[in-house]
C-alpha positions in Angstrom: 78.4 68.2 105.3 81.8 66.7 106.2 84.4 65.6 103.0 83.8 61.8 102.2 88.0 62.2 102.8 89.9 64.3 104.7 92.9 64.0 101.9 96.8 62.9 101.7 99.0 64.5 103.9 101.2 65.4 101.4 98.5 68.0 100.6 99.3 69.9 103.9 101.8 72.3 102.1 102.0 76.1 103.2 100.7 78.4 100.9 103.3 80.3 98.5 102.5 83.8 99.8 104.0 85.7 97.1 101.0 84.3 95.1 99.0 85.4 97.8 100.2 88.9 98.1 99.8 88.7 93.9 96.1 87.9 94.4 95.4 90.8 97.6 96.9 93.5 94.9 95.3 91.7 92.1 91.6 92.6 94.2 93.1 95.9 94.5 93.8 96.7 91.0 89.9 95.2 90.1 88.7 97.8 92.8 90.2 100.5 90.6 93.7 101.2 92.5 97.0 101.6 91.0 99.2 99.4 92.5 103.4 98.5 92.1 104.7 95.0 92.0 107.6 94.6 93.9 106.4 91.3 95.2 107.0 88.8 92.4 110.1 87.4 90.2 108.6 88.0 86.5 110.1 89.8 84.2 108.2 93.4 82.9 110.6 92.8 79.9 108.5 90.4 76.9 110.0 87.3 75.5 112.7 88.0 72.6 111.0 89.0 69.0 113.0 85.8 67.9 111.0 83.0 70.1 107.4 85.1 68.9 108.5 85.1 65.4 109.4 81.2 65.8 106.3 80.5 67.6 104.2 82.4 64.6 105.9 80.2 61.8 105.4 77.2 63.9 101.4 77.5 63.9 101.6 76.4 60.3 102.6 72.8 61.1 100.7 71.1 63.6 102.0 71.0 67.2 101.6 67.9 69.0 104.0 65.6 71.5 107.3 65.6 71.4 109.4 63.1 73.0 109.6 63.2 76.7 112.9 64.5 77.1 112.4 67.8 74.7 113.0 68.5 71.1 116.6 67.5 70.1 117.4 70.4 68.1 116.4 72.4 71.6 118.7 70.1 74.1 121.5 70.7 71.2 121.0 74.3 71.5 121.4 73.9 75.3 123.9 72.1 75.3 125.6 75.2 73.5 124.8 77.4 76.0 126.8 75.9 78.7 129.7 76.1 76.1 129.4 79.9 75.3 128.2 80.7 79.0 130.7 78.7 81.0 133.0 76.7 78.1 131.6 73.5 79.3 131.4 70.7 76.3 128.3 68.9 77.1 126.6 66.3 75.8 123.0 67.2 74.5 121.9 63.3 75.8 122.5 64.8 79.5 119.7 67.9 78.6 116.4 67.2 79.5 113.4 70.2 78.7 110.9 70.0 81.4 107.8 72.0 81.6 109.3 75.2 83.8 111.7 74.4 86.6 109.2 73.0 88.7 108.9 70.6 86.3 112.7 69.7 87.0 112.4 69.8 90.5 109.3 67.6 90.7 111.7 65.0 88.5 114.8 65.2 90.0 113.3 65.1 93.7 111.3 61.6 92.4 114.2 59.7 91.0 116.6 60.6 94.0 114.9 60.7 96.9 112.3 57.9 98.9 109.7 59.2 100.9 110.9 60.1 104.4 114.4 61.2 103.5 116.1 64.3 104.6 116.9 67.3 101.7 119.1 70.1 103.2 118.5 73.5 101.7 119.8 77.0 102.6 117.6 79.5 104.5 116.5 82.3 103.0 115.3 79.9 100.0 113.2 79.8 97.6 110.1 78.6 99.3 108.6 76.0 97.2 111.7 74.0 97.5 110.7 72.9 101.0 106.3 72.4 100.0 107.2 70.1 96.8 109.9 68.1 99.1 106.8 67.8 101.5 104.7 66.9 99.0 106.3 64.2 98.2 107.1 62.9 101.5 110.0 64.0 101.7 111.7 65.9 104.8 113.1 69.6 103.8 116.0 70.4 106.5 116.6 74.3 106.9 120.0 75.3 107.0 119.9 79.2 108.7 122.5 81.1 106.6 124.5 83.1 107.9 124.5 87.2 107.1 128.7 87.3 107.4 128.7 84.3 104.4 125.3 86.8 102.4 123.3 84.4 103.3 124.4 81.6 101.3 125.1 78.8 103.3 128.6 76.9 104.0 130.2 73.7 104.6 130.6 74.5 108.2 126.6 75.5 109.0 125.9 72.0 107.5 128.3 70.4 110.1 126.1 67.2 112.1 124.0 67.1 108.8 122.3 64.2 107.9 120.3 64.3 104.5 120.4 62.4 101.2 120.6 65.8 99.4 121.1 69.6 99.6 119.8 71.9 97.0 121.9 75.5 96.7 120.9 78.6 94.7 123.3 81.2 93.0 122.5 83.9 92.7 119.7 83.1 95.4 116.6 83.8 95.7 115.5 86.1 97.9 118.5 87.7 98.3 120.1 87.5 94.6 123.6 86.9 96.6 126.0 84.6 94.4 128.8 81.7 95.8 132.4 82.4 93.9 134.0 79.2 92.6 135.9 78.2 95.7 132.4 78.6 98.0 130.5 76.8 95.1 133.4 73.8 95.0 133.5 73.5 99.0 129.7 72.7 99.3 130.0 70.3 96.1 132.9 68.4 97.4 131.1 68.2 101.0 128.4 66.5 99.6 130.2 64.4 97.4 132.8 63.2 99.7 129.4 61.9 101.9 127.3 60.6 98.7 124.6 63.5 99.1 123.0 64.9 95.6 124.0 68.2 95.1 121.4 70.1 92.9 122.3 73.3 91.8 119.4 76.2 90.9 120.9 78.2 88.3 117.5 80.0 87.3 119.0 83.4 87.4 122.2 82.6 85.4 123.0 85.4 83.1 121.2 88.1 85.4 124.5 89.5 86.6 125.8 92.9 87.7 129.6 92.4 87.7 131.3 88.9 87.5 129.0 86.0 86.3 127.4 83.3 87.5 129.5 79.8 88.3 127.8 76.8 87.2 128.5 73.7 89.0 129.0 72.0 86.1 132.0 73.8 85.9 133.0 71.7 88.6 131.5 68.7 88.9 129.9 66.3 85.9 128.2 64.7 89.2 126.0 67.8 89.8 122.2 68.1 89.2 121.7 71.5 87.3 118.1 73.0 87.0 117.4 76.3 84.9 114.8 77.7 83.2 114.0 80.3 80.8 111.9 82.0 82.7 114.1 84.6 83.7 116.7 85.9 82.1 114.9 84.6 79.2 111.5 86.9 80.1 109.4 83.5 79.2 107.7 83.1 82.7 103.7 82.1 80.9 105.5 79.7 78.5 106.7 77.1 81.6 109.5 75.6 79.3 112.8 74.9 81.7 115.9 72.1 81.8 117.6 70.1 83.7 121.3 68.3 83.3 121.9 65.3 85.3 124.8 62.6 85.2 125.2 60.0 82.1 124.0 57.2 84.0 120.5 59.0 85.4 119.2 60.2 81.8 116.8 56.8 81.7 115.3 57.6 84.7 114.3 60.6 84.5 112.5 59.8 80.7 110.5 56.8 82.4 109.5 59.5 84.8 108.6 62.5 82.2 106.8 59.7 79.8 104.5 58.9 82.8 104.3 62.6 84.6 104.3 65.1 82.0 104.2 62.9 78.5 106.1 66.2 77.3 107.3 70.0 77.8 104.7 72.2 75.6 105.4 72.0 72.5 105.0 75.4 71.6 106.9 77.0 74.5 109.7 74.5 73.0 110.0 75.9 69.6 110.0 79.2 71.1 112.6 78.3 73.5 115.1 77.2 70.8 114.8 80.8 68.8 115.5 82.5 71.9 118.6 81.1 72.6 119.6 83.1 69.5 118.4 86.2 70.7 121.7 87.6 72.4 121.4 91.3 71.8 117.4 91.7 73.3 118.2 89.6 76.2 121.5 91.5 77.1 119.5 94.9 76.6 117.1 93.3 79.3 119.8 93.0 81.4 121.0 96.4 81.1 117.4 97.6 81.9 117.9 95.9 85.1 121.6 96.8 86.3 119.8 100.3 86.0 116.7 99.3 88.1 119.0 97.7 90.6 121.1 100.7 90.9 118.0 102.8 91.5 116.8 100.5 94.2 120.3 100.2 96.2 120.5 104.0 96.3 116.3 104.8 96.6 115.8 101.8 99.3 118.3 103.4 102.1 116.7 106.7 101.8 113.9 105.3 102.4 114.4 103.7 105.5 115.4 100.4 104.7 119.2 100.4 105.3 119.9 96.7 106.1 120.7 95.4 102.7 123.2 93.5 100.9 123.5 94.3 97.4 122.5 91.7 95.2 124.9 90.2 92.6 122.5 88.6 90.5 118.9 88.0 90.2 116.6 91.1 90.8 115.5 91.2 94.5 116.7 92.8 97.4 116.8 91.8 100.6 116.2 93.7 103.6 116.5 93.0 107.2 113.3 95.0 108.8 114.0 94.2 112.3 114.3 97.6 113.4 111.0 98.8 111.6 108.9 95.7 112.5 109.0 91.8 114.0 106.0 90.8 111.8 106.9 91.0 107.9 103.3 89.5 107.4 101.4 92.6 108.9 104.7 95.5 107.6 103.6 94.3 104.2 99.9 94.4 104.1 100.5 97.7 105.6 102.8 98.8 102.4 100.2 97.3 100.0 97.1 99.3 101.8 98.4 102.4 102.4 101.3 102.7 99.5 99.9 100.6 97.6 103.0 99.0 96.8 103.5 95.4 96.6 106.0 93.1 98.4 106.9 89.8 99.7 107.1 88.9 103.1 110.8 87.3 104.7 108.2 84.1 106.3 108.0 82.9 102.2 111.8 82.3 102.6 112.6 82.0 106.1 110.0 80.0 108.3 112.4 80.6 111.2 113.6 84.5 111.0 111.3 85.5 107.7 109.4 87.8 110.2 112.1 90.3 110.4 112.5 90.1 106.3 110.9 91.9 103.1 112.2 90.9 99.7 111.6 93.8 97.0 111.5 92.7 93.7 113.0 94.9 90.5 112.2 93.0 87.9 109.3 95.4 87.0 109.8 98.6 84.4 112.0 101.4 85.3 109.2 103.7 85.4 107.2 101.6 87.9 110.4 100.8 90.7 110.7 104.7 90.2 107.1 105.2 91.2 107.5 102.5 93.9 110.3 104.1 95.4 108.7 107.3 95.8 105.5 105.6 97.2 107.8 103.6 99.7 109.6 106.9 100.7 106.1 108.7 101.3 104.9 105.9 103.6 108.0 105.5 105.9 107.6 109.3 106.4 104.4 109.3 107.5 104.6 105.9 109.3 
């Protein structure tokens, strides 16, 4: 029998195929095989013993709403962050919690965009950038980075241009490549000087190898900054993220959380503040991996895959597979059935050259990118 309604555009998004890659080697596993994730960004380390210790104490009082932009205590503690991370004074009324980052992004796409406009954003990207633009009517504009610039996209490759806004990532993801300062200020004062939003994903802030992270708020007060502590945080399940947006947009975006989200969990929130606390477990995390990068930039080329660049941040890697295969799709299925080893195909990223990617993810234990390595080793030979 035909659907009473054949549904909203907006519901004609592409699937996230990292989730479905997660589900093929989820059957797997239920069939009884042993199978390493390489495909997706969560952290194998747990949350800090701080935020579970909070959380515990917490249960005693009841837990209910909280007001739309996020416990005070928690922006406040933000707000402190960006001083210690990047000496930035900011105000805690600019902090708004949101349930995870897509929260942010669903909020700060509603209050600057109308349906129909354009939203530039660099390719390789994170891919749900360009189905939640879509979703809400809104037109994402690929911008093909270039592999001399790491992938992260420039002034110049957003020459002829025409969109309301452009969305940059550093470190990115897939390719955990980072902008310096002077890159980072050249695509802020190009958007600027034209009235274009500039929003700035800053998930992977404090997973660096060598020099950190620059937040844009370092050099603009103008910029949209989204971040979440998902990841260098290792709270993925508790969906708690935040957003900073200029002075004069803070009322906006609270009419829109009241209505769209009432309020970020209030439980993830009162773990969230303890964990900002929690220096010394979070910087061991990191160490844990700066070692399983190292093992993958030295284990990946003997492999086979030699066309990397090594990440600065984040904890993929990026590898151009063009000379093993033209269809990522099909090279990783492969890998998952007969490796079982699992990874993300370049299309997730890169609708235009993704067939010629694979991202490999080392955000899982030391132990398991070991065994992954030797798996992925094993199957090259024999392929």
């Amino acid at each position: 029998m035909a659907s009473a309604s054949r549904g909203s555009r907006r519901g004609n998004v592409d699937p996230f195929i990292v989730m479905d890659v997660m589900e093929r080697a989820r059957a797997a596993e239920a069939a009884g095989r042993r199978i390493i994730h390489m495909e997706i960004g969560q952290p194998s380390t747990p949350a800090p013993a701080g935020a579970l210790a909070a959380l515990r104490a917490g249960l005693d009082r009841p837990l209910g709403y909280t007001v739309a932009l996020g416990l005070p205590e928690l922006r406040a503690g933000i707000a402190g962050l960006y001083r210690r991370w990047y000496g930035v004074d900011l105000d805690p009324g600019r902090v708004i919690v949101t349930t995870g980052s897509s929260g942010a992004f669903l909020l700060a796409f509603t209050a600057l965009f109308d349906a129909g406009d354009r939203v530039a954003l660099g390719e390789p990207g994170y891919p749900s950038y360009r189905q939640i633009l879509r979703a809400l009517s809104l037109t994402p504009v690929g911008i093909p980075a270039r592999v001399e610039n790491r992938l992260q996209p420039t002034p110049e490759d957003l020459a002829g241009v025409e969109a309301k806004g452009l969305i940059v990532a550093s470190p990115g993801n897939p390719t955990g490549t980072m902008l310096p300062r002077d890159a980072l200020a050249r695509l802020i004062h190009w958007a600027e000087a034209r009235g274009v939003a500039f929003i700035s994903d800053e998930i992977y802030h404090g997973l660096h190898y060598a020099d950190r992270a620059v937040s844009a708020l370092e050099i603009s007060q103008q910029a949209w900054v989204i971040n979440s502590f998902s990841k260098y945080f290792s709270m993925t399940g508790w969906r708690v993220g935040w957003m900073v947006v200029p002075e004069d947009q803070v009322r906006r975006i609270e009419r829109l959380a009241q209505n769209l989200f009432i309020c970020p969990p209030h439980a993830s929130q009162i773990a969230a503040l303890a964990a900002l606390d929690c220096t010394e477990e979070l910087e061991a995390n990191r160490a844990v991996y700066a070692a399983n990068r190292q093992m993958m930039l030295e284990g990946l080329p003997k492999a086979g895959f030699t066309r990397i660049a090594p990440p600065d941040g984040a904890f993929y890697v990026y590898a151009d597979v063009s000379d093993l295969s033209d269809d990522s799709l099909h090279l990783a299925a492969e890998i998952l059935d007969k490796a079982g080893v699992a990874v993300t195909p370049g299309l997730d990223f890169d609708p235009q050259r993704g067939r010629r990617s694979l991202r490999f993810s080392y955000a899982g234990s030391t132990a398991d990118i070991a065994e992954g390595l030797r798996r992925l080793a094993e199957f090259m030979a024999g392929r």
